[in-house]
PASEBA-1860 file (N, C-alpha, C; in nm, 3 decimals):
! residues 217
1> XXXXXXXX> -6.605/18.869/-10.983/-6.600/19.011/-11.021/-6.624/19.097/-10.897 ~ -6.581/19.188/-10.860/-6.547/19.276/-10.734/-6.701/19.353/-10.788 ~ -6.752/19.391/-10.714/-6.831/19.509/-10.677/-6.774/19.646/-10.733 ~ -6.868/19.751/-10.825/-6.814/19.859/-10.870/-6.836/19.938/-10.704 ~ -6.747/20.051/-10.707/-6.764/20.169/-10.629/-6.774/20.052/-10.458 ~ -6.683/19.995/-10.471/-6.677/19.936/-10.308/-6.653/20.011/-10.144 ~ -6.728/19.952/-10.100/-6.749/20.072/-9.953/-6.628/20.033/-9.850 ~ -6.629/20.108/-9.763/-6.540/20.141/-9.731/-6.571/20.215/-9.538
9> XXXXXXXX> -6.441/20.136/-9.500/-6.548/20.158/-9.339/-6.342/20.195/-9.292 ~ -6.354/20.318/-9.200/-6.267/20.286/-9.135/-6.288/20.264/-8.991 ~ -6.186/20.187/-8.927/-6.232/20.165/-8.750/-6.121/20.163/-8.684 ~ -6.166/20.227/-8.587/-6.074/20.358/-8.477/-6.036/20.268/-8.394 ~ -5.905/20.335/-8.341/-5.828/20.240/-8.260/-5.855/20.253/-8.109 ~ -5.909/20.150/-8.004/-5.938/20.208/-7.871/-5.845/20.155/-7.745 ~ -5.760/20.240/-7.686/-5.682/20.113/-7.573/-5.806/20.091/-7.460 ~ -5.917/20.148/-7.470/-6.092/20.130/-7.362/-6.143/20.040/-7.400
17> XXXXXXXX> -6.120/19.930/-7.481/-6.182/19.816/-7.557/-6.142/19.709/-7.430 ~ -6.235/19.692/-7.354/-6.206/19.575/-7.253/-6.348/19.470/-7.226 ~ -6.330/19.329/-7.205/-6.451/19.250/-7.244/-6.570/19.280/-7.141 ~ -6.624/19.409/-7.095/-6.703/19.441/-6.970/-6.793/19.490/-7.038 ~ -6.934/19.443/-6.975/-7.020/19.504/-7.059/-7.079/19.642/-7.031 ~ -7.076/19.751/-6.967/-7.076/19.858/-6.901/-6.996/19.952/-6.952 ~ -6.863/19.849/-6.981/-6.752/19.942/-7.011/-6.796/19.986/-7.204 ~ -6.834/19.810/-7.240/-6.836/19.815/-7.418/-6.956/19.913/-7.489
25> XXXXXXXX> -7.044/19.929/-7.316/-7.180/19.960/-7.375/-7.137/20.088/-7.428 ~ -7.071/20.170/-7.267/-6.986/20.299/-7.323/-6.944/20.351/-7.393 ~ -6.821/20.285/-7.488/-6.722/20.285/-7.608/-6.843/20.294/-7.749 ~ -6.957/20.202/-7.713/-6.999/20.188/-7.801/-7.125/20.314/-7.845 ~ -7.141/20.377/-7.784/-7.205/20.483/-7.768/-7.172/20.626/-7.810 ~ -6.993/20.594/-7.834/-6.927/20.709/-7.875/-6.844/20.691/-7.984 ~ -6.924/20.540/-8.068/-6.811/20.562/-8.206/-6.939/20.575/-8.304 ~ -6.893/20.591/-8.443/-7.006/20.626/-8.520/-7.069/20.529/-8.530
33> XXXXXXXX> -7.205/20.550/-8.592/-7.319/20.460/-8.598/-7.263/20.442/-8.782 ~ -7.341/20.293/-8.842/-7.341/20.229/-8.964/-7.448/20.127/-8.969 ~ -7.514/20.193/-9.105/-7.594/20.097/-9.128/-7.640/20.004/-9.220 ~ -7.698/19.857/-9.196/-7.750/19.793/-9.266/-7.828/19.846/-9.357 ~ -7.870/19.850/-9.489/-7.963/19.920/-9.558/-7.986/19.875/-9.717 ~ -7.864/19.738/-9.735/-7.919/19.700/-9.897/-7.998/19.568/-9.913 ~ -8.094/19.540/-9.955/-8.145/19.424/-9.971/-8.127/19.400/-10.087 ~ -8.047/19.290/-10.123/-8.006/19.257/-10.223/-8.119/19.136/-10.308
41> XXXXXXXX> -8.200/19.121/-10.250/-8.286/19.014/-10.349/-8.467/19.072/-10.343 ~ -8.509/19.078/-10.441/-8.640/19.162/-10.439/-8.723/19.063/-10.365 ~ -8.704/18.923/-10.402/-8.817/18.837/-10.337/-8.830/18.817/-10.235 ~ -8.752/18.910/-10.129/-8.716/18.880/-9.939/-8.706/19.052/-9.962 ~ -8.838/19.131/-9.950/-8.811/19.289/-9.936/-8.797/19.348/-9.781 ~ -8.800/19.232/-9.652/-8.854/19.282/-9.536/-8.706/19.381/-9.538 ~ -8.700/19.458/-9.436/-8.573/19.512/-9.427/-8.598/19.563/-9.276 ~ -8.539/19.488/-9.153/-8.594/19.561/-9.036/-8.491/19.659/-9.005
49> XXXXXXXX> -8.479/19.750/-8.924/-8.376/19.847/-8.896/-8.260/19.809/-8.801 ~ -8.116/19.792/-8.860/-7.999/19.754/-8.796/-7.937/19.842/-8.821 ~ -7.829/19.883/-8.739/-7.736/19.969/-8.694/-7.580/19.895/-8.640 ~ -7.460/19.914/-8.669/-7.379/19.895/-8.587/-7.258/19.979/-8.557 ~ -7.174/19.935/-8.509/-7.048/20.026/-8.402/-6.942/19.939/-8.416 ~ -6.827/19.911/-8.466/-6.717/19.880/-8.455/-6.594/19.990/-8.415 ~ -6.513/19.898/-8.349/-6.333/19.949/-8.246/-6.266/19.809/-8.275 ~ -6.127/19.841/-8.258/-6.064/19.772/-8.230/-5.912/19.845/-8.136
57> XXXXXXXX> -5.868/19.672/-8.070/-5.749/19.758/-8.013/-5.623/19.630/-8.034 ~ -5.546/19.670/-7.924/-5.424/19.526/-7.981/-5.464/19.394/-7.968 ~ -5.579/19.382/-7.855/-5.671/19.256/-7.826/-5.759/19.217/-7.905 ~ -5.852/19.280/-7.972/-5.981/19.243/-8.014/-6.044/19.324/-8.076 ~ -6.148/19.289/-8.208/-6.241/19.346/-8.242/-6.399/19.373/-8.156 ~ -6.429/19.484/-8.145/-6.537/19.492/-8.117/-6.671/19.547/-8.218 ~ -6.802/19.430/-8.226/-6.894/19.550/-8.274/-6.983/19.522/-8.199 ~ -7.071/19.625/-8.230/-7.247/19.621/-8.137/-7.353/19.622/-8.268
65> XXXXXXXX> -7.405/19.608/-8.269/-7.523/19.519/-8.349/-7.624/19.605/-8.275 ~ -7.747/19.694/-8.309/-7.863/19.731/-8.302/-7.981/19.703/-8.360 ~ -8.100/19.599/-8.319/-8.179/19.572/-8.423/-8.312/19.590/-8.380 ~ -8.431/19.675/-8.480/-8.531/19.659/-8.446/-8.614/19.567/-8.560 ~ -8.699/19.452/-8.529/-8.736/19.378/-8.628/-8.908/19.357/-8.541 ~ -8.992/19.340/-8.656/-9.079/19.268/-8.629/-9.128/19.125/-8.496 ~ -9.043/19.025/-8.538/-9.054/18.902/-8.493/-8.925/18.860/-8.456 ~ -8.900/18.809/-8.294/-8.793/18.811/-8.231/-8.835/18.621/-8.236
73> XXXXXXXX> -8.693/18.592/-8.327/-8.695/18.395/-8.301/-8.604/18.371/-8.241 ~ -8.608/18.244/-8.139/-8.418/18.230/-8.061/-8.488/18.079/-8.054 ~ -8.441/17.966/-8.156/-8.442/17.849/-8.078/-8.277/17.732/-8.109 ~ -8.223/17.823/-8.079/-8.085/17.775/-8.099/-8.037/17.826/-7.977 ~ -7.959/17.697/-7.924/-7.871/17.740/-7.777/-7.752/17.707/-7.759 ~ -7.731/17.659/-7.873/-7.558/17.585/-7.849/-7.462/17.635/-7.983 ~ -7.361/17.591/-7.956/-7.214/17.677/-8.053/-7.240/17.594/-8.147 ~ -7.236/17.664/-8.294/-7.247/17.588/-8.414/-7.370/17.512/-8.473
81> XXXXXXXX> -7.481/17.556/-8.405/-7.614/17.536/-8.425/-7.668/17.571/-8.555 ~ -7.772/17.590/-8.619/-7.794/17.719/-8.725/-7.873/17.796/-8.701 ~ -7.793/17.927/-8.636/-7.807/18.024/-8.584/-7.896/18.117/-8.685 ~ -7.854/18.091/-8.792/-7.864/18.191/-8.904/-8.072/18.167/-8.947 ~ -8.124/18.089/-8.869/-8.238/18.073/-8.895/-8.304/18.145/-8.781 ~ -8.233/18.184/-8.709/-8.298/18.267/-8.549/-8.270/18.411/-8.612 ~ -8.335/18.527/-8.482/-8.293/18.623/-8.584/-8.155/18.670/-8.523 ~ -8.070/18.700/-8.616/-7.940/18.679/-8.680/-7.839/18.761/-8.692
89> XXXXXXXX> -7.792/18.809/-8.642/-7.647/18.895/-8.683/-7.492/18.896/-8.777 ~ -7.433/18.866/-8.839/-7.295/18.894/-8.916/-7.230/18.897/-8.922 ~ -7.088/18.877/-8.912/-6.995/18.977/-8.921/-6.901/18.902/-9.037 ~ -6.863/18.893/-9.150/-6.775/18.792/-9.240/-6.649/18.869/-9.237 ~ -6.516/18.850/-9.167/-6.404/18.876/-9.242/-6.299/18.863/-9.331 ~ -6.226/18.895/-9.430/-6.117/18.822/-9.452/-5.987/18.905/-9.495 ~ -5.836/18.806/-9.388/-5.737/18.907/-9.392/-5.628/18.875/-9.521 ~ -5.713/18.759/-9.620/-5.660/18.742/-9.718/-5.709/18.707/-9.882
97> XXXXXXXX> -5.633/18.670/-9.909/-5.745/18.685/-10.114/-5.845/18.529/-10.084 ~ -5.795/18.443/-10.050/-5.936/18.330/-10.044/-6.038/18.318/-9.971 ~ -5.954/18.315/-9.841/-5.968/18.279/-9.714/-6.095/18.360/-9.615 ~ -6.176/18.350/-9.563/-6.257/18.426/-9.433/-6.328/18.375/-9.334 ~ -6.358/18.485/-9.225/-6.397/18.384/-9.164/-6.582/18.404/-9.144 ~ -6.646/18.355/-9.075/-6.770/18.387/-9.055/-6.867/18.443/-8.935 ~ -6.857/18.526/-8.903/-6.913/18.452/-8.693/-7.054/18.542/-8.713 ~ -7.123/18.413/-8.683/-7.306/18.471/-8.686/-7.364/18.447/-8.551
105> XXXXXXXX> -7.469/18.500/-8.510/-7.463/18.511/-8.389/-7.591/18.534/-8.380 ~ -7.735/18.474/-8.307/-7.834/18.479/-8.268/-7.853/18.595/-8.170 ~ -8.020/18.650/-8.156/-8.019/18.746/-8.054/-7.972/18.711/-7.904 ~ -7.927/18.623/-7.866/-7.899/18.582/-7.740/-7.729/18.544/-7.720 ~ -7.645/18.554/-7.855/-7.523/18.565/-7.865/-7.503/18.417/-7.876 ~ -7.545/18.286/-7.920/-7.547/18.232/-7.956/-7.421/18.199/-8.082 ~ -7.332/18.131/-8.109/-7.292/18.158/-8.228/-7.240/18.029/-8.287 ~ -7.181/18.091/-8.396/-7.168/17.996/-8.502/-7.019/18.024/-8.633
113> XXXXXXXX> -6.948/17.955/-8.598/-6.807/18.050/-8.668/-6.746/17.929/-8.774 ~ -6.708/17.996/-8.850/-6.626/17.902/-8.964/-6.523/18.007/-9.034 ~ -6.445/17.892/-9.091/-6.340/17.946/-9.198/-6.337/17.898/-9.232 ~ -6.261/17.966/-9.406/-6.236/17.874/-9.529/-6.246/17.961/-9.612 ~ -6.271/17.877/-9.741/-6.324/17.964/-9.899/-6.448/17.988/-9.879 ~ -6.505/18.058/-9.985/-6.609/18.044/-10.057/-6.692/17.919/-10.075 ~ -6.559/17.809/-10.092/-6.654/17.662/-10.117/-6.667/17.605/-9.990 ~ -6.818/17.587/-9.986/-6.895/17.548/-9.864/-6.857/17.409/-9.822
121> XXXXXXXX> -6.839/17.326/-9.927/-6.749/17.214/-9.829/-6.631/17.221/-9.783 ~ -6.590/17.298/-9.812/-6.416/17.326/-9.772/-6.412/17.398/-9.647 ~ -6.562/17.430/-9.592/-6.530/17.527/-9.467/-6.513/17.451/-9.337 ~ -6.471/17.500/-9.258/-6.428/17.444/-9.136/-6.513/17.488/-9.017 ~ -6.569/17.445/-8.920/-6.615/17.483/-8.825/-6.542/17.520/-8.721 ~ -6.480/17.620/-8.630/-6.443/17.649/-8.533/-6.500/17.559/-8.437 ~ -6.406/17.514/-8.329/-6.476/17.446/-8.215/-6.547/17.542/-8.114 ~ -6.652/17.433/-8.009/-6.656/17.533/-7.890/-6.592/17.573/-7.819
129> XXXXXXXX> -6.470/17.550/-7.822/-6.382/17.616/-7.709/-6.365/17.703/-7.765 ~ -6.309/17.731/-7.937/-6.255/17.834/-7.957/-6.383/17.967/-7.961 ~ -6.489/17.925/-7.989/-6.615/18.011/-8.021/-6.627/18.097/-7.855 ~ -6.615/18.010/-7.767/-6.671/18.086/-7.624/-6.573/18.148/-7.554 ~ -6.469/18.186/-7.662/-6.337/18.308/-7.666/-6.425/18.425/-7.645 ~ -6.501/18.416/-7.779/-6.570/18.515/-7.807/-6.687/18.574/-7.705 ~ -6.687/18.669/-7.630/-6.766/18.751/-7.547/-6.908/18.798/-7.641 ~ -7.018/18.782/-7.589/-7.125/18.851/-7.643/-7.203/18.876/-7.504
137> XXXXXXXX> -7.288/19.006/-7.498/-7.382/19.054/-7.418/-7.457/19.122/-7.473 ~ -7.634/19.054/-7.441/-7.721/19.031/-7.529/-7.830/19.107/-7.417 ~ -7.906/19.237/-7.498/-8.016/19.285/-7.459/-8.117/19.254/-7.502 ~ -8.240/19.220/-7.512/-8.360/19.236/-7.554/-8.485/19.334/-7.486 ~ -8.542/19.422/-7.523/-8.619/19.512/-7.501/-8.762/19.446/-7.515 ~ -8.832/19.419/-7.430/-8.985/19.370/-7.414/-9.078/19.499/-7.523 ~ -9.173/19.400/-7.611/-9.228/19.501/-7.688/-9.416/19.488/-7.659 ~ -9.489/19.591/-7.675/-9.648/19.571/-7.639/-9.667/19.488/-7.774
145> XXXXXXXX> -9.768/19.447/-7.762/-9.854/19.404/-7.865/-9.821/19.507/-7.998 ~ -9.856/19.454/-8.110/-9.840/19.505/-8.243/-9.680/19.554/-8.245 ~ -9.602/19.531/-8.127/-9.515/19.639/-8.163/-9.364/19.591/-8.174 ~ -9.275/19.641/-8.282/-9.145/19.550/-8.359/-9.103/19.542/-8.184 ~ -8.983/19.425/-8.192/-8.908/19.412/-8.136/-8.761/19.518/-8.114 ~ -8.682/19.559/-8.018/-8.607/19.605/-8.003/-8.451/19.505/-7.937 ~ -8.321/19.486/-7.962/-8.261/19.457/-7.944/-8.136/19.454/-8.000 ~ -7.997/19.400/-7.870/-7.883/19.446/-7.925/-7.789/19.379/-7.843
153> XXXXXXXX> -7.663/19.320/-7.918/-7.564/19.258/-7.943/-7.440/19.303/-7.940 ~ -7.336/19.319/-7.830/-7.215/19.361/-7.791/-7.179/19.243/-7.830 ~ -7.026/19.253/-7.921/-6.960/19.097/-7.936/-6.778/19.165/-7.951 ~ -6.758/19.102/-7.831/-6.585/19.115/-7.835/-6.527/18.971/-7.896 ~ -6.449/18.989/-7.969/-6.334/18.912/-8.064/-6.190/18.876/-8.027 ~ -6.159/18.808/-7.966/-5.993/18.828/-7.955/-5.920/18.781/-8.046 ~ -5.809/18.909/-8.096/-5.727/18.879/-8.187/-5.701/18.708/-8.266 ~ -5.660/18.655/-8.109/-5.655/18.501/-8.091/-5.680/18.425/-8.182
161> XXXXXXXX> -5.854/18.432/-8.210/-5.916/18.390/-8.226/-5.886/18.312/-8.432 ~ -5.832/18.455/-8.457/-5.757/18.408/-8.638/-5.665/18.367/-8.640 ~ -5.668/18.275/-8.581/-5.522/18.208/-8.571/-5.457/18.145/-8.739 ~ -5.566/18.101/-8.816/-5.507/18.027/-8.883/-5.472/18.139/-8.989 ~ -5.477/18.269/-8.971/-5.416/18.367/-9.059/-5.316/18.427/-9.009 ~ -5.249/18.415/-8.852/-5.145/18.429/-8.812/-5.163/18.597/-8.778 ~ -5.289/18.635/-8.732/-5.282/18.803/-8.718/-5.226/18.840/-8.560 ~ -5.145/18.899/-8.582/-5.087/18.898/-8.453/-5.161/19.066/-8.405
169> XXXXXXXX> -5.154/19.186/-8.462/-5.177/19.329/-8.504/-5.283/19.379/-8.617 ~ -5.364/19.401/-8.591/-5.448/19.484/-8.679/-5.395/19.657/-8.683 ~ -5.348/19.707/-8.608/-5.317/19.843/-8.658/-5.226/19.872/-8.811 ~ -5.315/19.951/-8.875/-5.289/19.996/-8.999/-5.292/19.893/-9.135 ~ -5.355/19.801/-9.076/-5.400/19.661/-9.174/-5.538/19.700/-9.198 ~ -5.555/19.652/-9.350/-5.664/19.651/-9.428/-5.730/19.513/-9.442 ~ -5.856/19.532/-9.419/-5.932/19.357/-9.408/-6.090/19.388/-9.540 ~ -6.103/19.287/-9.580/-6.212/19.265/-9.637/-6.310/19.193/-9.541
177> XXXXXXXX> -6.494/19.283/-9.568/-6.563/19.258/-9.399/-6.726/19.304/-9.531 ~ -6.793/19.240/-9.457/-6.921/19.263/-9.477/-6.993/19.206/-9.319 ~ -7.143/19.268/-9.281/-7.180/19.287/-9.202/-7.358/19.262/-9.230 ~ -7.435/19.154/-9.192/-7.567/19.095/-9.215/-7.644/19.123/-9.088 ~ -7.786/19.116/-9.152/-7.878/19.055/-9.067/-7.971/18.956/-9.141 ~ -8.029/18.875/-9.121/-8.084/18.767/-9.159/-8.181/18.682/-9.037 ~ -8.266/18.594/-9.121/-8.358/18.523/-9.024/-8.428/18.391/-9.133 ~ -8.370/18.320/-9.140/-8.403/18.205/-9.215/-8.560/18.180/-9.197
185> XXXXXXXX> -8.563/18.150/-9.100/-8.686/18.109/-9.060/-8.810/18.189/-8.966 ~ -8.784/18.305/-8.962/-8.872/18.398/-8.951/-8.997/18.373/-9.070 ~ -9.119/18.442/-8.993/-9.233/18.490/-9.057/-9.190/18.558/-9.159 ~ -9.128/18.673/-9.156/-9.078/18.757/-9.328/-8.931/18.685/-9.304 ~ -8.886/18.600/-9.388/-8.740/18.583/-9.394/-8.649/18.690/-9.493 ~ -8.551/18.723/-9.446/-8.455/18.820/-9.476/-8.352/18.812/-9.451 ~ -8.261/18.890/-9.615/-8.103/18.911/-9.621/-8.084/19.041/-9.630 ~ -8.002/19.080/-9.485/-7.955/19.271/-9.540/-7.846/19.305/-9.508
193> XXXXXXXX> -7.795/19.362/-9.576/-7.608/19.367/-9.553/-7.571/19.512/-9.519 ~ -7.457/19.559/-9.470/-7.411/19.657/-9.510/-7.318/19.676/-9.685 ~ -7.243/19.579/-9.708/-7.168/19.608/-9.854/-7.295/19.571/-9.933 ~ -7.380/19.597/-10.092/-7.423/19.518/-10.130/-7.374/19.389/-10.241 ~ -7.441/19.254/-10.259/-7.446/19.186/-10.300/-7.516/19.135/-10.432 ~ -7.450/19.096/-10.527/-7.487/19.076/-10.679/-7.516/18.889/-10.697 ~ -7.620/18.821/-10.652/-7.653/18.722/-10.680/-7.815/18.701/-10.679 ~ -7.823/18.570/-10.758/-7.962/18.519/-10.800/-7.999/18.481/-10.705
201> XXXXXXXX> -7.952/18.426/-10.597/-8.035/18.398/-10.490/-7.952/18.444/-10.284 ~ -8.035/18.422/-10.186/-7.937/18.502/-10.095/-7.812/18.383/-10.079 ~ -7.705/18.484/-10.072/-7.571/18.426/-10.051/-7.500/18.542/-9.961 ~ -7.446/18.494/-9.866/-7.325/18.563/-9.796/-7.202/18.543/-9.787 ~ -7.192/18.421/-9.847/-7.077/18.384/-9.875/-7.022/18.384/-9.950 ~ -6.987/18.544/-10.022/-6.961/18.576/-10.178/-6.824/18.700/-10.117 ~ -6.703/18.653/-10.119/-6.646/18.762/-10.033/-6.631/18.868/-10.166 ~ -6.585/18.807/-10.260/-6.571/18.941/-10.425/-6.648/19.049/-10.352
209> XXXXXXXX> -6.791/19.039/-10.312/-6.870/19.139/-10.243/-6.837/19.238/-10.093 ~ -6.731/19.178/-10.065/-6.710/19.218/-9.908/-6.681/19.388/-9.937 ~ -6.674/19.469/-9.863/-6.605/19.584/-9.805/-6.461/19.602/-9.790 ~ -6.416/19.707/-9.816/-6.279/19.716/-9.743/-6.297/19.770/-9.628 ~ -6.236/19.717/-9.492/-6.225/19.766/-9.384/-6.051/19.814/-9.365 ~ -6.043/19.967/-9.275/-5.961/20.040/-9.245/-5.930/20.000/-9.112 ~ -5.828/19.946/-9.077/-5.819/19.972/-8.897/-5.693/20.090/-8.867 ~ -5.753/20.202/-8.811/-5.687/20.335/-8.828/-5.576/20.344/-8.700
217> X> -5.463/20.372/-8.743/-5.404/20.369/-8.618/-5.482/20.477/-8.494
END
């Protein structure tokens, strides 16, 4: 069952979208801000403050990820690890009715990508070659005592990369997208999305729930 009143994101087209981090920090500074803000399960209420920024251009998706949380975890260092227990970033797409993909990504850009259905054995893991396509540049902000963590996540995408959906062009194509933060194994563990989510327990892998995303010429 689809989500009543489904959200709705459009994202601007940039030919300044290039994999530099100076350049992305830039771009990213001047598209609108969006935020994380539904917690979909009462029994995980933490909700730390995330923010993000998506572009795209004929190459690649870009978003930036802003997070301030409590407790900063990173003990995952390799592609396809489970990232999703460090603290955690998002991005689920899909450019068709079954099919999506996944790419999660630790504070250190770490990641972790799959496609497929919904059904978790049916998903596929992206290799490392294809994962370290993917560009990430990873800040962390030193915090005093008592005080949340600050940090943030540039992640360029190349088109490339969906291959097995054959996307050659995103201009004026419509995608289904939801956007997380999470921390399995954190001190407060937490699920927070941008679309929200209608299940008994946390799931992200519910696309019925996703967003419609706009890519605007």
């Amino acid at each position: 069952m689809k989500i009543k009143n489904m959200k709705t994101l459009d994202v601007s087209f940039s030919d300044e979208l290039d994999p530099d981090k100076d350049l992305l920090k830039k771009l990213a500074e001047q598209l609108p801000t969006h935020k994380l803000d539904c917690v979909s399960w009462v029994d995980f209420p933490y909700k730390p403050n995330v923010t993000f920024n998506i572009a795209y251009s004929e190459e690649a998706i870009f978003v930036r990820f802003d997070v301030q949380e409590s407790v900063l975890r990173i003990n995952n260092y390799e592609s396809n690890q489970p990232v999703y227990e460090d603290s955690c970033v998002e991005f689920f797409i899909s450019f068709s009715d079954q099919h999506y993909y996944n790419l999660e990504f630790n504070a250190i850009g770490i990641g972790l990508v799959g496609y497929g259905t919904n059904d978790k054995t049916q998903r596929q893991r992206l290799s490392s070659e294809r994962i370290h396509q993917i560009k990430t540049f990873s800040n962390i902000s030193k915090n005093g005592r008592g005080e949340d963590v600050k940090w943030s996540l540039m992640i360029y995408i190349p088109i490339e990369l969906f291959k097995e959906e054959s996307v050659s062009s995103l201009k004026g194509r419509k995608a289904m997208a939801n956007f997380y933060k999470c921390g399995d194994m954190l001190p407060e563990p937490h699920y927070i999305s941008w679309s929200p989510i209608q299940a008994d327990e946390p799931n992200f892998h519910l696309p019925e729930y996703f967003g419609q995303v706009n890519f605007n010429f």
